[in-house]
C-alpha positions in Angstrom: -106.0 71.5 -75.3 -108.1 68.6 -76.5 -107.8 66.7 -73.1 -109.4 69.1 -71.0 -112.0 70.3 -74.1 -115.6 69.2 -73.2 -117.2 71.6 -76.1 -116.1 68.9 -79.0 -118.6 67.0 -79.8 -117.0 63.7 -80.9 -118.5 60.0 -79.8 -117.5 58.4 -76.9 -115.4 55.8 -78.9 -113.6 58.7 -81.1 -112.5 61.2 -78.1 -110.7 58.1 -76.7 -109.2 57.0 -79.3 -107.9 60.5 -79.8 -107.1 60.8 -76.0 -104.9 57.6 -76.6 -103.1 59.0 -79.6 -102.2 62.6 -77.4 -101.2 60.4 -74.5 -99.1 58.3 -76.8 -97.6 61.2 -78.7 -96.3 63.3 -75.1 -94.4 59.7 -73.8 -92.7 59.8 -77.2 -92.0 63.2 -77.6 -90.2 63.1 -73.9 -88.6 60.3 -74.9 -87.4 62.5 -77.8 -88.8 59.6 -80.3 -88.9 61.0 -83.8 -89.8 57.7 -85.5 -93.1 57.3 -83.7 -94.2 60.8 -85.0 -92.8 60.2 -88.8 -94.9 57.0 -88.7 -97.6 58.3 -87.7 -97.7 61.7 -91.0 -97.3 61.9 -94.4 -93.7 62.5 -96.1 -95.3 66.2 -97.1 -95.5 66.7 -93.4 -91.7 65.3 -91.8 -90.8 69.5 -91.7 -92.9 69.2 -88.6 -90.2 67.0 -87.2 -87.7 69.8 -87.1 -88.1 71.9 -84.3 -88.7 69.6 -81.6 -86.0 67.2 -82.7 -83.4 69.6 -84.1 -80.9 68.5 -81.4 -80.7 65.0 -83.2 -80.1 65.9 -86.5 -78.1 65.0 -89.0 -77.5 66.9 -92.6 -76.5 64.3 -94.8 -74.7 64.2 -98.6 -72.9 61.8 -100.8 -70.9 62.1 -103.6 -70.0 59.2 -105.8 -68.6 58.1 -109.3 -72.0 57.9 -111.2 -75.4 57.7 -110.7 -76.0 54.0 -110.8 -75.9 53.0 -106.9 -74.8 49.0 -108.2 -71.9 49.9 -109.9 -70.7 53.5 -108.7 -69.0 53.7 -105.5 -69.8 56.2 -102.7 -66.7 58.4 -103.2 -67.5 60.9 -99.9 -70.0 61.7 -97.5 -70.6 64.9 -95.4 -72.5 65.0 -92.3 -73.2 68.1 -90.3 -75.0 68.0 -87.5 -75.5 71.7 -86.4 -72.8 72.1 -84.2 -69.8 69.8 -85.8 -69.0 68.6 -89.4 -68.1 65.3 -89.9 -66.7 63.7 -93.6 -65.7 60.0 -94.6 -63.8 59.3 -97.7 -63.3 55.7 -99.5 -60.0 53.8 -98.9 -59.8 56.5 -95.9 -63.0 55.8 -92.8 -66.0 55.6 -94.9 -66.6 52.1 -93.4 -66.8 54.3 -90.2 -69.8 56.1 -91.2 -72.7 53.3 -90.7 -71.6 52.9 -86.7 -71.5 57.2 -86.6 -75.0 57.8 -88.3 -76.5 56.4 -85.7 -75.8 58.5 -83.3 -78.6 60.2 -85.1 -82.6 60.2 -85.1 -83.5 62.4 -87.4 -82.0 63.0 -91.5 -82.0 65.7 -93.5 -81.0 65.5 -97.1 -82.2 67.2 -100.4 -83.5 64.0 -103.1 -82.3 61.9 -100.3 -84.8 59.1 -101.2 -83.9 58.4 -104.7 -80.6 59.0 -104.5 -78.3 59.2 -100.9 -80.2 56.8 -99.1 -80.5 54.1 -101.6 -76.5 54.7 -102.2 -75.6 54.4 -98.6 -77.9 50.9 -97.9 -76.7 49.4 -101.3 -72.7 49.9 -100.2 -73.2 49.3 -96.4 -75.6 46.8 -97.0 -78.2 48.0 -94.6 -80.9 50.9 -95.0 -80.6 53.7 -92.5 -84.1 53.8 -91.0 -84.5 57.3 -89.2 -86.7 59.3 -89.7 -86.1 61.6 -93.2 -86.9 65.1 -94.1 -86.5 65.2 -98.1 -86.2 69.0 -98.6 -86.7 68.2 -102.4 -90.5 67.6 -101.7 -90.8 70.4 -98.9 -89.5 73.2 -101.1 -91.8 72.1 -104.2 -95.2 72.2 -102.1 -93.7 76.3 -101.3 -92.6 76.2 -105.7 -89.2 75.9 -105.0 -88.4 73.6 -107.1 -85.3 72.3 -109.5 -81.9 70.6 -108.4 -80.1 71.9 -104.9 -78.2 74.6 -106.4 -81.5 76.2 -107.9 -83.1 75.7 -104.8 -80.0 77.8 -103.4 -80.3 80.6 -105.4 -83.7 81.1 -105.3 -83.1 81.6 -101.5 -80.0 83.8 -102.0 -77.1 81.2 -101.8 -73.9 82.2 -103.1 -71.5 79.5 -103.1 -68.5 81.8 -104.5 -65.4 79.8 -105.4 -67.7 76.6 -105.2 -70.4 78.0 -107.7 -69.0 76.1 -110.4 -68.8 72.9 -108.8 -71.5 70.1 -109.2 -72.2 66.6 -109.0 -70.0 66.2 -112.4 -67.5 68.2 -110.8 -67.2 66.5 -108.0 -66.7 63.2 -110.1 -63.9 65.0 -112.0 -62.2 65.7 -108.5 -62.2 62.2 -107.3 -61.1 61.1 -110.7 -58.1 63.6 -110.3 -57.7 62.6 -106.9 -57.5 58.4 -107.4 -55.1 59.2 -110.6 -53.0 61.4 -109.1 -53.3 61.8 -105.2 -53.5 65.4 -105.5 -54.4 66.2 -102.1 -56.1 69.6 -103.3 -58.7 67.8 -105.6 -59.7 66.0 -102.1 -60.0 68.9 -100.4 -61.8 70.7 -103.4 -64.5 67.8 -103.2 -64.7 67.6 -99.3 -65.7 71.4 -99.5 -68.2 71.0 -102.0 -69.6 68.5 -100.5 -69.7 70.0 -96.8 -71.1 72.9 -98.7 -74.1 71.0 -99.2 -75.0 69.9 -95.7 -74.3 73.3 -94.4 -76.6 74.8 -96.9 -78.9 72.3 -96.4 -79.3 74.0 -92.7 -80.3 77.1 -94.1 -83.1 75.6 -96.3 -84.5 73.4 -93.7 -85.2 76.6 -91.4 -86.4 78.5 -94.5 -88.8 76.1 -95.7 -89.9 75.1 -91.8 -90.9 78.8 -91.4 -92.5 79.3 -94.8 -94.4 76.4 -93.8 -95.2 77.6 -90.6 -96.4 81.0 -92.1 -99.6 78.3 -93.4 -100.4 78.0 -89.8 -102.0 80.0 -86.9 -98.2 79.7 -84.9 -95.6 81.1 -87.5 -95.3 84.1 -84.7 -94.4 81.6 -81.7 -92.5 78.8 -83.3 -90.6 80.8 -86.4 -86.8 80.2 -85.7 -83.8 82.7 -86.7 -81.9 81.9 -89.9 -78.5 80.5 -89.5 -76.0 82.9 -90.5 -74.8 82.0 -94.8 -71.5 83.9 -93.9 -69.7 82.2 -91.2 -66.8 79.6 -91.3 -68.0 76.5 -90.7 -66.9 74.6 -93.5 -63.2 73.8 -92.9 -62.2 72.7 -96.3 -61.2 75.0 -99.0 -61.9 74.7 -103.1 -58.8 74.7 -105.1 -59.2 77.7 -107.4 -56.4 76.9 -109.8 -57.8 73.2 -110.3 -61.0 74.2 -110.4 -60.0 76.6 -113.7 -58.2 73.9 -115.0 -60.7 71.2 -114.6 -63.2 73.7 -116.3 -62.9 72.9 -119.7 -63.3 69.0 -119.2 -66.4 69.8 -117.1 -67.8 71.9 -120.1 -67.2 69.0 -122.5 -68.7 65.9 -120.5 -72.0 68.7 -119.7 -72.3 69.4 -123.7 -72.5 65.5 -124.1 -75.5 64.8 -121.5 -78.6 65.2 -123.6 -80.7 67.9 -122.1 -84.8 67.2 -121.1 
């Protein structure tokens, strides 16, 4: 431990600065502060922020009606939080979700920062300002890389009746749901999008321990995997409606030009 360490030799004026820092960082992490410590690193290094602050976690997705945050609504938003899952819908409590979040220190999203984030403080009208794990930019420093689902699948996700479903999909579901009020496009969409944050779970223990396995403590701090076959999410995808939502899916996908 630095504070008891007499070997370093460091100026007067540098060991206490460094003594201030350690003292400062123990009175925040007992005061289970997350924002002091996500100040204080680099966005590379948030995963750090997982294991001593996993009891205030919250695994966040939207879905919304386009990709244009001033003109497409939020549609739905997931929130898992390890323990419970937690979804708002528009026109149902989705003006309930900026008083819930809160409860919250600590957010976990996949391309979060470009896209949830600036969603959710463009319709509530107010950033959330927690501290953010982007598991986007963790999983490309281990070359992980491409959109969620990829990312799944390169870690052995199966989403089975959801594998289909995307962010297109998703739009296609609300759409059904507003013209119609087809209760089982809801619940289709609500179980894609829990699917996210539950899987998002799996990938922020994944990537914490790969990036642990780049440090002398992998073998004390590595955490168990949560379990990819359990029954946590308690919405179910509408098979029939997905088959038959299929072919418009196929159509609008053909018409975004590919990069």
């Amino acid at each position: 431990m630095f504070a008891g360490d007499t070997a370093l030799r460091l100026a007067p004026a540098r060991r206490t600065a460094i003594h201030a820092v350690l003292q400062a960082s123990r009175r925040h992490l007992a005061g289970n502060d997350p924002g002091f410590f996500a100040q204080g690193l680099p966005s590379s290094q948030h995963w750090r922020l997982f294991s001593d602050f996993s009891g205030t976690i919250a695994y966040l997705d939207i879905e919304t009606t386009g990709m244009a945050f001033d003109t497409c609504p939020i549609t739905t938003i997931a929130v898992y939080d390890g323990t419970a899952v937690n979804t708002y819908v528009q026109g149902q409590n989705l003006h309930e979700f900026s008083e819930a979040i809160r409860r919250y220190k600590v957010l976990v999203t996949y391309n979060g920062k470009c896209f949830d984030l600036p969603f959710i403080a463009h319709y509530f009208g107010q950033p959330l300002d927690q501290a953010h794990i982007d598991l986007r930019f963790v999983l490309a420093g281990l070359g992980i890389k491409g959109g969620l689902k990829r990312c799944e699948a390169q870690l052995g996700i199966d989403r089975g009746p959801l594998t289909d479903v995307d962010g297109l999909f998703a739009v296609l579901l609300w759409r059904e749901y507003a013209r119609t009020g087809n209760p089982a496009a809801l619940e289709t969409l609500l179980a894609y999008n829990v699917e996210d944050t539950l899987n998002l779970e799996y990938l922020m223990v994944a990537a914490y321990n790969a990036k642990l396995q780049q440090t002398p403590f992998f073998d004390r701090y590595a955490l168990p995997l949560p379990s990819l076959h359990d029954q946590r999410n308690p919405f179910r995808a509408d098979a029939d409606l997905v088959a038959r939502l299929r072919p418009e899916h196929a159509f609008l996908s053909s018409l975004s030009p590919r990069h």
